[in-house]
N, C-alpha and C positions, 0 to 999 in steps of 0.2 A: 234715629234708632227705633227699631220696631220692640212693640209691647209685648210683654207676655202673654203668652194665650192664658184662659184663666183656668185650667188643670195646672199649668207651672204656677200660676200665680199660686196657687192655691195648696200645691206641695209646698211652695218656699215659705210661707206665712205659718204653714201650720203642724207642715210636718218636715220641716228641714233635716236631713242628714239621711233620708228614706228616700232613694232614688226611682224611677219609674221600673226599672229588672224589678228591685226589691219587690215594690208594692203590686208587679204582678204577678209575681210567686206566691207572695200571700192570697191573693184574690186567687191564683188556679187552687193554692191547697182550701181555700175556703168550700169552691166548686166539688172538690175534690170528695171534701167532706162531708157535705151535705147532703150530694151525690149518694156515700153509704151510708146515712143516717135513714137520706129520703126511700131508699129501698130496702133494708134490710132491718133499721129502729136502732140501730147502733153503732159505736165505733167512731161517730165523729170526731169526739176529743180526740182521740187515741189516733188517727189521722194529724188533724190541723196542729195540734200543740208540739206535736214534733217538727214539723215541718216548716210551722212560723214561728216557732223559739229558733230553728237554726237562720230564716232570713232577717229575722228582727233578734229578740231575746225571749226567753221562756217569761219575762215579767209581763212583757208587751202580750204575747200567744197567748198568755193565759187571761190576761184583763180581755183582751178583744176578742176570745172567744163566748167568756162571762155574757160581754154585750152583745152578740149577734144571735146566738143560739137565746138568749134569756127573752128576748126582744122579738124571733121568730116563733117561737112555742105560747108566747102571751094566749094566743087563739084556742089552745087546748086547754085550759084551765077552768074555765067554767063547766063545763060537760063535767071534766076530773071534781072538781071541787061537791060537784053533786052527788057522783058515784063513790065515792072516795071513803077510805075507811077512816075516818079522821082521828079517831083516838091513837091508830096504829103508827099513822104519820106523823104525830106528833112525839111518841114515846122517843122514834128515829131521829125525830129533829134535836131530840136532847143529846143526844151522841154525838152529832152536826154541830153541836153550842161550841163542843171543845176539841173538836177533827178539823173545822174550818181556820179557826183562827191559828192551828199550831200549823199546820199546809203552808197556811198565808203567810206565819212566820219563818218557813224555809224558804219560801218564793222569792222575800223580799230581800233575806239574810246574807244567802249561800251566795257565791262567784255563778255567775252565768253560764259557763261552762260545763260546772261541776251539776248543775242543775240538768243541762240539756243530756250529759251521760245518764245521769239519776232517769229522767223521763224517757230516751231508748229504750232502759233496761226493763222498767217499770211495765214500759207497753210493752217488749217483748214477754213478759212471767204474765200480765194482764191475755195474752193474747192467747199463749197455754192454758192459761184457766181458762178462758171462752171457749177454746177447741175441745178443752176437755166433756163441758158438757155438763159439768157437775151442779149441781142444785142444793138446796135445802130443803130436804122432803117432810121436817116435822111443821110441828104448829109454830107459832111466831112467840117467844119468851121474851116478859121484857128485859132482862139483865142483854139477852143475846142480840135482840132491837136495836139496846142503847149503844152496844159492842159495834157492831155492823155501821151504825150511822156516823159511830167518832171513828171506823176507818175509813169508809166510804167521803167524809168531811177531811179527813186527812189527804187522800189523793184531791178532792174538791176544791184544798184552798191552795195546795201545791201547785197542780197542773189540770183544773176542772174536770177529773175523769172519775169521777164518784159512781159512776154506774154498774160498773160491773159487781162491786158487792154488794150493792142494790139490789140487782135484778138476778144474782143469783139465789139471793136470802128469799126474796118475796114469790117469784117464780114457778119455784119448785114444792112449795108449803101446800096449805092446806084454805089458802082463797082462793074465790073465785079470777078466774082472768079477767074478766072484764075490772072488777075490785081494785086487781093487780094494775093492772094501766092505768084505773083512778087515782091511786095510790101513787104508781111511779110519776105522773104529770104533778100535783099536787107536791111532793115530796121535793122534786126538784127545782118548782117556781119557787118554793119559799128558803131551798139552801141557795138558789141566786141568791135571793134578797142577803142570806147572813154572807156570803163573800162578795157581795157588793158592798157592804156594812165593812169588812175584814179589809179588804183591798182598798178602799176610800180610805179607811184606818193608815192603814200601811203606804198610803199615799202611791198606791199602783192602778187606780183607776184617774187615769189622768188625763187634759184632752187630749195628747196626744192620741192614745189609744180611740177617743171616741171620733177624734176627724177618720183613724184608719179603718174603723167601723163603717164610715160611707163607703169605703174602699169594698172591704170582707164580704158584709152584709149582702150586696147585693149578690156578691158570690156564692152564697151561703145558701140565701133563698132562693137562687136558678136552681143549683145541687138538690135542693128539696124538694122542690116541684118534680124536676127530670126525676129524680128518683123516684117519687111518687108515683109516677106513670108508669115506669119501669116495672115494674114490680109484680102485674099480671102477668107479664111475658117469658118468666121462665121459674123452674120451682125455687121455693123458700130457702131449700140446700144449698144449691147454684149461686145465689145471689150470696147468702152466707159466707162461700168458698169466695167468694173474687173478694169479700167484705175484709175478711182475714187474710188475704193477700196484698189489698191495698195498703191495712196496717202494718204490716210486715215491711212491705217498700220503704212507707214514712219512717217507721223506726229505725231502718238500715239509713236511710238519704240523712235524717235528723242528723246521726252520729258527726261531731265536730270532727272525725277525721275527712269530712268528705266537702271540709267548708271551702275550698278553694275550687271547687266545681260549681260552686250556688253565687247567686249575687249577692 
């Protein structure tokens, strides 16, 4: 009898019931997403977590995008941590204290289903605010701070997609940009930390998820690079428009109506 090659060995040991279809959908939507993140700064969740909640479940998309994206950005945090307006980031991370762990408690709660509906929808209203445009053009309050980070922690512990009221609040104000990307790098490495804290809690960060990490990950970081490069080569608009079309797609393919077409 011939042996397992050791990729089977190595599905069957650690991630049983996750077939090779599966686990390469998750690796193109990782691609996928990295891809928009690596060109455009945005959009990855809102990509990936619909598209590996609908081949795995939104528990697993959300733990394994936690690890791969927390895990590729480590490299920007010291530069951030310098620049950074830290008192600012901190007032945010107090709204994060109590948006992470209630996210984390629908993540863990709800029927998987009802979750992956919830996450279409969410990215589709997220993906009209993006197009809209819309900002925050006053100073930064802290009542409005702490407001902005327990929802941004809300979508963050649910389905990792904390950015968009992020980057709308801080954006449009009255920092400097460079500040602003201090800030946004900074802000994000340390709500990893609190729903890695929330998720270990919730018993959703589990190996499972981290053997499927060697999977994603590398997907993750091709899409990042590629994009990276990309991104001289046509304007900031352009790369935007395909960015919000790819989300569009994931949202629509995510929907459980269309699960008899996916592995």
């Amino acid at each position: 009898m011939n042996s397992p090659s050791p990729v089977a060995a190595f599905l069957e040991s650690w991630l049983p019931g996750h077939g090779p279809a599966e686990l390469a959908f998750v690796f193109l939507a990782a691609l996928i997403a990295g891809l928009a993140r690596g060109f455009s700064g945005f959009g990855g969740a809102l990509i990936f977590v619909p598209l590996a909640s609908a081949a795995t479940s939104p528990k697993i998309a959300s733990a394994l995008l936690l690890v791969i994206d927390g895990t590729m950005t480590l490299g920007m945090l010291p530069d951030g941590w310098r620049r950074a307006n830290r008192r600012e980031v901190y007032t945010m991370l107090i709204g994060a204290l109590v948006g992470v762990p209630a996210g984390t408690a629908l993540l863990a709660l709800l029927p998987s289903v009802t979750l992956r509906w919830i996450i279409s929808v969410v990215v589709l209203c997220l993906l009209v605010f993006l197009i809209s445009g819309w900002r925050y053009h006053g100073k930064p309050k802290t009542p409005l701070t702490i407001g902005v980070g327990a929802l941004a922690g809300l979508f963050g512990g649910a389905a990792q997609m904390s950015g968009p009221p992020v980057v709308a609040y801080w954006l449009g104000g009255a920092i400097p940009p460079l500040t602003v990307r201090a800030n946004l790098v900074v802000y994000f490495a340390l709500a990893t930390v609190i729903s890695a804290t929330s998720y270990i809690v919730g018993s959703l960060l589990t190996v499972e998820v981290l053997a499927m990490a060697l999977i994603a990950g590398p997907g993750y970081g091709l899409g990042l690079a590629a994009g990276s490069q990309l991104f001289g080569f046509a304007s900031e608009a352009t790369f935007r428009r395909i960015c919000f079309l790819l989300i569009a797609i994931a949202a629509i393919v995510g929907l459980p109506l269309f699960d008899a077409f996916r592995p």
